[in-house]
C-alpha positions, 0 to 999 in steps of 0.5 A: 500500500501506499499510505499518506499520514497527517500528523504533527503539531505537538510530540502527541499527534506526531510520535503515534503517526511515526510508530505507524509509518514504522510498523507499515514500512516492515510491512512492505507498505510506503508512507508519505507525511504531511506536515506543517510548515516549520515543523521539527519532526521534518528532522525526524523523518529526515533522518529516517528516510520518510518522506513528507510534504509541508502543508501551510495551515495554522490551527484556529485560535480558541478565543476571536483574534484577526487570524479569524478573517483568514482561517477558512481562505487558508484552509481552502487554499491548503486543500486544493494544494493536498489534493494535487499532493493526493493526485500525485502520490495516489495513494491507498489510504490516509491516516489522520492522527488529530490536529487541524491538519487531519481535517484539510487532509481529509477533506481532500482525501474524500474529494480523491475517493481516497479511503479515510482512517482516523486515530483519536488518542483522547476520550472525547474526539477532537476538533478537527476528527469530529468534524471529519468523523462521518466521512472516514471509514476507519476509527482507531482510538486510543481510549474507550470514548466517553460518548457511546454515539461514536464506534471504533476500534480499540488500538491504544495509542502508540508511545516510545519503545523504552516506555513499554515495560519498567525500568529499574527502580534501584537504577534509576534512583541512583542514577538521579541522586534520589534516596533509594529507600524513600516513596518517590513521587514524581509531578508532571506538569507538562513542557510548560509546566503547571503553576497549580501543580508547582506550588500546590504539591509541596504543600500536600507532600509535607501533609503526608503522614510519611516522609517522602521524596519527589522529583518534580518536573516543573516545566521551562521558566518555573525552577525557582519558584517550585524550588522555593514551594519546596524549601517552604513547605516542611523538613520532611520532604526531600526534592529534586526539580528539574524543568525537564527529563528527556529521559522519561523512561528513567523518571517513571522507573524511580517513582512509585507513583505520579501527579500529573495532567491527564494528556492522552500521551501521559494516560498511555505511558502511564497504562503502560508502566502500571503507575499509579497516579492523581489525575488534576486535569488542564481545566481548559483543554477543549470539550475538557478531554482530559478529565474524560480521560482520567475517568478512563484511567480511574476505570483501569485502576490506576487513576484518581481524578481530582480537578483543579477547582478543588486542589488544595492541600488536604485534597491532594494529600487525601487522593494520594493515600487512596492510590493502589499501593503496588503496580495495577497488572494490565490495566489497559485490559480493564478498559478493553485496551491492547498492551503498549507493545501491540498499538502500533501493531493493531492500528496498522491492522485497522488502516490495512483493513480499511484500504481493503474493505474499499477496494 
């Protein structure tokens, strides 16, 4: 086959596209990919010998701005260019994984009578998926939807190979300076951060009835004042903050359990190292996907929800203790889910079948 993929924009709608590029090219099966203009995964692919096109198209601000008046002319400025880039590489099937590019893409597809498969990662489908949903012939999703109106398949959502399984928690103490023996919590707020998790989670720490350690992952910019909410907040809590790992394998194998955002790239790492965590959903997310999709988590046993509205102190420290205290053993099977291992695997299964099933 030969297979057109619209991902990037952010690291969660590009690296579930790539791991299905890489299961398709083992397959025998060619890929193009479209992405934006500008866009640093255009390195990636390079280095790995895919080909792609840039698309110029921008998303549509969430709150009224001037970028308004140009949007729809854009968009179909960068249509008429994709079905041209349709015409020419022909392909078998497009693969949509989410963002405002997969709506143009599609659109242009179904204009080529090009069979359409979609990945939503979230909860709740996006945007751009649900505004194209009704002319795609496949849909892969990357949790049990919220909504029942919806069908598709169960594949999971595809996350780096070093994040299947856990690491060594000895290891990765000592190789991070943590204390061995201690709970180790580690606070995730995202690459910019998380000002309700920066300064709250000391405070909650210190109400532990147990000394514990985190390592604290603050976001660019947020160092000086989450260390200070640490020096603040009590003797008994032991810290190590830092604005970012880039070797997130080794942050999930020293915790025993995580605080975070409920993203759908950090719902399936975390299904897949079987950590348990507290939940605190980005408030403003669109159609508040994240809260939908720690209630999946709360369903596979290892998620606490707890929404930004009510965190304080008291509440967090409360939702830390009621986490299981070992690892949940598969609980991506709890919610009808396939091991991590096997996600980019069964999404190819589902664009494989969608391109025959047209044919």
């Amino acid at each position: 086959m030969k297979v057109v993929i619209a991902c990037g924009g952010t690291g969660g709608h590009f690296y579930p596209g790539y791991a299905l590029a890489r299961e398709l090219k083992h397959r025998g099966h060619e890929t193009l990919f479209l992405v934006r203009d500008g866009d640093p995964a255009k390195t990636i692919l390079e280095a790995e010998d895919l080909p792609s096109i840039e698309v110029k198209l921008r998303g549509l601000s969430r709150r009224p701005s001037t970028s308004w008046l140009t949007f729809l002319p854009k968009t179909f400025s960068a249509i008429g260019c994709l079905r041209k880039a349709f015409r020419s590489y022909n392909p078998d099937v497009f693969v949509g994984m989410g963002a405002y590019l997969t709506g143009a893409a599609a659109i242009a597809a179904r204009l080529r009578s090009v069979p359409i498969v979609l990945h939503e990662a979230n909860a709740v489908l996006g945007l751009a998926n649900r505004a194209v949903s009704h002319i795609a012939g496949g849909l892969a999703l990357g949790l049990p939807l919220a909504s029942k109106i919806e069908t598709g398949t169960l594949t999971g959502t595809p996350i780096r190979k070093e994040l299947h399984t856990r690491g060594d928690k000895a290891a990765a103490r000592k190789s991070l300076g943590l204390d061995p023996s201690l709970k180790t919590i580690l606070v995730l707020g995202g690459s910019q951060g998380a000002a309700a998790l920066n300064t709250g989670t000391p405070s909650a720490l210190a109400a532990l009835n147990e000394p514990v350690q985190a390592y604290h992952l603050c976001g660019k910019g947020k160092l000086e004042e989450t260390r200070n909410a640490y020096a603040t907040a009590g003797e008994n809590i032991h810290s190590l903050v830092a604005e970012y790992d880039s070797n997130m394998a080794q942050a999930y194998a020293a915790c025993d359990a995580v605080i975070c955002r409920a993203g759908a790239s950090t719902a399936a790492e975390l299904l897949a190292q079987r950590l348990p965590a507290v939940l605190i959903p980005y408030p403003h997310a669109t159609a508040d996907h994240q809260t939908y999709n720690a209630r999946a988590l709360e369903a596979a046993g290892i998620g606490r929800l707890l929404h930004e509205s009510d965190l304080n102190a008291k509440t967090l420290a409360e939702a830390l203790t009621t986490l299981p205290k070992e690892p949940v053993q598969s609980p991506e099977s709890l919610i009808g889910l396939p091991p991590a291992a096997q996600s980019a695997a069964r999404l190819a299964d589902v664009v494989e079948q969608t391109s025959k099933a047209v044919r």
